[in-house]
N, C-alpha and C positions, 0 to 999 in steps of 0.2 A: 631491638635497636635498629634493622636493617630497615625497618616496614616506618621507624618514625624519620630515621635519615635519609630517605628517598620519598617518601611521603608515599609508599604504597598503599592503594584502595583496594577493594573487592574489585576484582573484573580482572587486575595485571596479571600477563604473562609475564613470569621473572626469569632468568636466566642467568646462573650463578652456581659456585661451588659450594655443596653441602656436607655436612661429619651425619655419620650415622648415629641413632637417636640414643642417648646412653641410659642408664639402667631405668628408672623412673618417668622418663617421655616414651610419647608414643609413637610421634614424625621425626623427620631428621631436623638439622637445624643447620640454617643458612649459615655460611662462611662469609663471601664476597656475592654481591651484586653485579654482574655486566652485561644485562642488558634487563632495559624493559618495555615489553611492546614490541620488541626488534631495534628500541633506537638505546641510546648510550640515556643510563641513567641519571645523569646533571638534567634532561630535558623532562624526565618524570618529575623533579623535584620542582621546577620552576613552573610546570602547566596547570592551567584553571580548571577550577572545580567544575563538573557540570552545569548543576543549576546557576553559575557564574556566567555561562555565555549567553550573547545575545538571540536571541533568534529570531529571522525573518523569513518572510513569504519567499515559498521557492521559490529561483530565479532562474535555473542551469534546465534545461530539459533533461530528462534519462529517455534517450530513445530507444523503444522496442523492438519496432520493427523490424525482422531478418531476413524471414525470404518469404515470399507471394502466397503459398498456401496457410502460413500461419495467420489465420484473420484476426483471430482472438485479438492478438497484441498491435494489427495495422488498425483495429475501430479504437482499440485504448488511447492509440498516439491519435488520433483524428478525433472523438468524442470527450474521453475522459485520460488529458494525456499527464502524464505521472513527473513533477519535478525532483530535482536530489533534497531531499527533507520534507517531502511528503506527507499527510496522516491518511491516508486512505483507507475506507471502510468497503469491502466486497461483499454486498448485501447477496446472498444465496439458499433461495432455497433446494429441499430435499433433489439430488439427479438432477440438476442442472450444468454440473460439468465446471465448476469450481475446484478440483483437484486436477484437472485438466490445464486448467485456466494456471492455476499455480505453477506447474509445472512449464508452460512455457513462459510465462512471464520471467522464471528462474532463468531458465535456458538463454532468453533476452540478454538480459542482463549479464550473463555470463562471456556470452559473444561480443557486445556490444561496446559494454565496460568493464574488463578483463580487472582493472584495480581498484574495482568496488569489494568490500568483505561482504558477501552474502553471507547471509543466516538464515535458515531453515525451521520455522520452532512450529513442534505439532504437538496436539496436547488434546487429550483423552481419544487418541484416532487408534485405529486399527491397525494390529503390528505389522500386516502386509500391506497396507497402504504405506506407510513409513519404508520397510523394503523397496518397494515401488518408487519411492520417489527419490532413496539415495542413489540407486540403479539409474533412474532416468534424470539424475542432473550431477553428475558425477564432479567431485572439485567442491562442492556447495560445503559448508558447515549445517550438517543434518542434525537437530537437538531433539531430542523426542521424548513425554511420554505417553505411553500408552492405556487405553483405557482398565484395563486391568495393576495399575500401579495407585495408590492412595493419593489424595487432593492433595494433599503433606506435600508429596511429589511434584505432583504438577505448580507447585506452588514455585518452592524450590527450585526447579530446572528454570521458571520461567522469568525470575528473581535475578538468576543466575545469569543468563542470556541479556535481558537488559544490565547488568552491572557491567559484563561485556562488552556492549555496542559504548555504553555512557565513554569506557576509556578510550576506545580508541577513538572517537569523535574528540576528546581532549588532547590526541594525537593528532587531531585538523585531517581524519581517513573518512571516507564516505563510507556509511557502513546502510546494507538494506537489511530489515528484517522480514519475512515471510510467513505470518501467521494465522496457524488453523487450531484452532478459534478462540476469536477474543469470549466465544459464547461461554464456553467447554468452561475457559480461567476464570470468569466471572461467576458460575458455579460452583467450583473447585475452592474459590474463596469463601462465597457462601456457608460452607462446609466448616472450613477451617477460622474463620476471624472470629471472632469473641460476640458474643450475641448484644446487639443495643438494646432488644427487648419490644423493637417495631418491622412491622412484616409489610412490605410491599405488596399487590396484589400480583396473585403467582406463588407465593407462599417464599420472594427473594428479600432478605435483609440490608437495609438501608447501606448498612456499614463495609458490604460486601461490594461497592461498588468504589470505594477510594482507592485501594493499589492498583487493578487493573486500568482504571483510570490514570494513575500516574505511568503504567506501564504505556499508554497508547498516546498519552500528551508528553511523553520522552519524546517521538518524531520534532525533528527541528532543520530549519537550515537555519547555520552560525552564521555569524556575520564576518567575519574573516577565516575564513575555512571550516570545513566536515560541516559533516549534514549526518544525519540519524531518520531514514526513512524505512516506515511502517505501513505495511500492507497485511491489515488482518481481514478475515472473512468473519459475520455477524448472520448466523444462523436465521433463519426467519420459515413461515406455512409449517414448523415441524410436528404441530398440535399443542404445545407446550407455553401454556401462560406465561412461563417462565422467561424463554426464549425471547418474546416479544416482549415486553417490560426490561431487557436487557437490551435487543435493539434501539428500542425509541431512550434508553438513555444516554447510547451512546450516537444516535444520530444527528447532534447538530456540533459532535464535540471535532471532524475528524473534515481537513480542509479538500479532501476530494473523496465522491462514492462512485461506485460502480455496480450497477443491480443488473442480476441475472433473473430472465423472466420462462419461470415451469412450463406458462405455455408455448414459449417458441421450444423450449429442448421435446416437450412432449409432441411437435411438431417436426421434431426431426432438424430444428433449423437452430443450426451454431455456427459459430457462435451465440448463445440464447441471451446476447446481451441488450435491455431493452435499456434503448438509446435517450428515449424522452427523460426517464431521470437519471439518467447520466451526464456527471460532469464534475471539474474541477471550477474551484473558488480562485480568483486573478490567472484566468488561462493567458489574458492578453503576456503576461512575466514570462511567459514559455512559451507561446507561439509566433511563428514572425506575422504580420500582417495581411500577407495572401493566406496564409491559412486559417488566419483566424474568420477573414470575411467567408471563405469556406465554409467554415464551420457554421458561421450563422445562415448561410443561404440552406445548409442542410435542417436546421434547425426549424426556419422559416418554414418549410415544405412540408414539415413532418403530419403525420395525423397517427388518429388513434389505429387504426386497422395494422394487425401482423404481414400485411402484403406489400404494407412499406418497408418494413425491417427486411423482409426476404428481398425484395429489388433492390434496397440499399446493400446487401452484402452479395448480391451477385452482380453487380454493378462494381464494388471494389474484387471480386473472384476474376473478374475479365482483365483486369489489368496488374501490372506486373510488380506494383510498389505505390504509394501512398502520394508520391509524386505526379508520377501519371495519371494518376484518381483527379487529382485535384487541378488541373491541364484539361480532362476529359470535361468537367462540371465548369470551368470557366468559358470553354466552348461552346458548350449548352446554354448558356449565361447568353452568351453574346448573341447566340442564334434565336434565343425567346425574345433579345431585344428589338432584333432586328425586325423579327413577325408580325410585333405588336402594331394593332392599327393605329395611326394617328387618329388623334384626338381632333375632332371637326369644326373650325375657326368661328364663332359668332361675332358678329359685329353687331354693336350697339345704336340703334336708330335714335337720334335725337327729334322730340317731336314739339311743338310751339303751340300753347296753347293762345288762343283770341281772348281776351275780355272786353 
């Protein structure tokens, strides 16, 4: 009776007095309802369904940037910079430092936007990487499982965590989620969804891609408040057909990527983030216009050789913020104009011919 008169969904925190379970139950059973979500329950009853809201292209920046040595996150605000209702895809291969990368981006965001709900979700990782990374972003909502738990599982916790973010984005909260890997749940369903009887090449079932899908196109910004932003990593080089037939199908689904490249980390050089395919879809919504021309002057320059990426990020290592970067390169701007040679006047001779 409490769950149809408050209109409670999967995902609420409820808060209220319970009677202990009497002889033939197995839970307690709710008394009164006061509170859900943290707010007074009349506002559960009156607010819109998820798939009810509208959603538009970010519009709010989430800045990362914190302090000078963290580069990772000052090339993400300058190359591929992250709005509140995001879909971002972190395309990573094997030791390129995408649990790294996680990790500060968490810490970003925790400093940055103190009343953002971060969510944490790892799924088929290693139980000391999950140790590691609630130690090293401490405050975060850590949801794990580990590879040693059944797909059942990973299914469930990850089921679980979106019914979560859905509510309180119907509480108008900005909520981020944090996910490793959208690859791991995409096989984890494989596993577990009811077989259609047709095999992708890689040995992945067609059917296996609709919940994760609805899991990674839940990112939105609403249109009168909360935003629901996703930052999953998409496995890729791991040797695995499988892997790759999961990347390329989620690669045109998700409105910002950011690819991490083996050979700058196997060069020693990180952030390993290779710049040329990186980028967000309407950057102009998020950046102000000195930065955006920025961005394209860097863009402009680029080439294919690794010795541009290593001078690009020692070029932001010399200076002290993302600010001063882009001050430095306006400078340089003005001083290549000035060098340029003019261009040498012809004059047009008029000539008459006799007949």
């Amino acid at each position: 009776s409490q769950i149809r008169r408050f209109n409670l969904r999967n995902g609420d925190v409820v808060t209220g007095k319970v009677r202990p379970p009497k002889e033939n139950e197995r839970f307690q059973g709710l008394l009164s309802v006061e509170a859900v979500n943290g707010e007074a329950p009349d506002t559960a009853r009156n607010r819109l369904f998820f798939p009810a809201l509208t959603p538009i292209y970010p519009d709010r920046l989430m800045r990362l940037e914190t302090e000078p040595r963290h580069l990772s996150v000052r090339v993400m605000d300058m190359i591929a910079p992250v709005g509140f209702g995001q879909r971002g895809l972190i395309v990573a291969p094997p030791k390129a430092g995408k649990t790294s990368l996680l990790k500060e981006i968490a810490n970003s965001i925790q400093e940055n936007h103190p009343d953002v709900e971060l969510i944490i979700l790892l799924i088929d990782e290693r139980p000391e990487e999950v140790t590691d990374i609630e130690r090293s972003v401490p405050g975060a909502d850590v949801v794990s499982s580990t590879f040693d738990e059944t797909p059942d599982n990973h299914v469930r916790i990850s089921e679980l965590v979106l019914e979560r973010a859905m509510r309180l984005v119907e509480h108008k909260k900005d909520v981020v989620i944090l996910m490793d890997s959208i690859t791991r749940l995409t096989r984890a369903y494989n596993l577990t969804v009811p077989q259609s009887g047709r095999t992708l090449s890689g040995g992945i079932d067609p059917a296996a891609f609709h919940k994760p899908k609805r899991f990674f196109g839940a990112a939105r910004n609403i249109e009168h408040g909360g935003s629901l932003t996703i930052l999953a990593t998409a496995l890729v080089e791991t040797g695995s057909r499988m892997d790759d037939v999961i990347y390329e199908e989620f690669k045109g689904t998700g409105n910002m990527e950011l690819h991490l490249d083996r050979k700058l980390s196997e060069r020693r050089i990180f952030p390993a983030i290779d710049i040329r395919k990186s980028g967000t879809r309407k950057e102009e919504l998020l950046l102000p216009k000195e930065q955006l021309d920025a961005l394209w002057t860097i863009r402009r320059t680029m080439n294919e050789s690794n010795e541009f990426v290593d001078t690009f990020l020692r070029k932001i290592r010399d200076t002290k913020n993302n600010e001063e970067f882009f001050a430095e390169l306006e400078k340089e701007k003005k001083k290549t104009v000035r060098r340029a040679p003019a261009k040498p006047r012809t004059v047009k001779k008029e000539t008459t011919t006799e007949k």
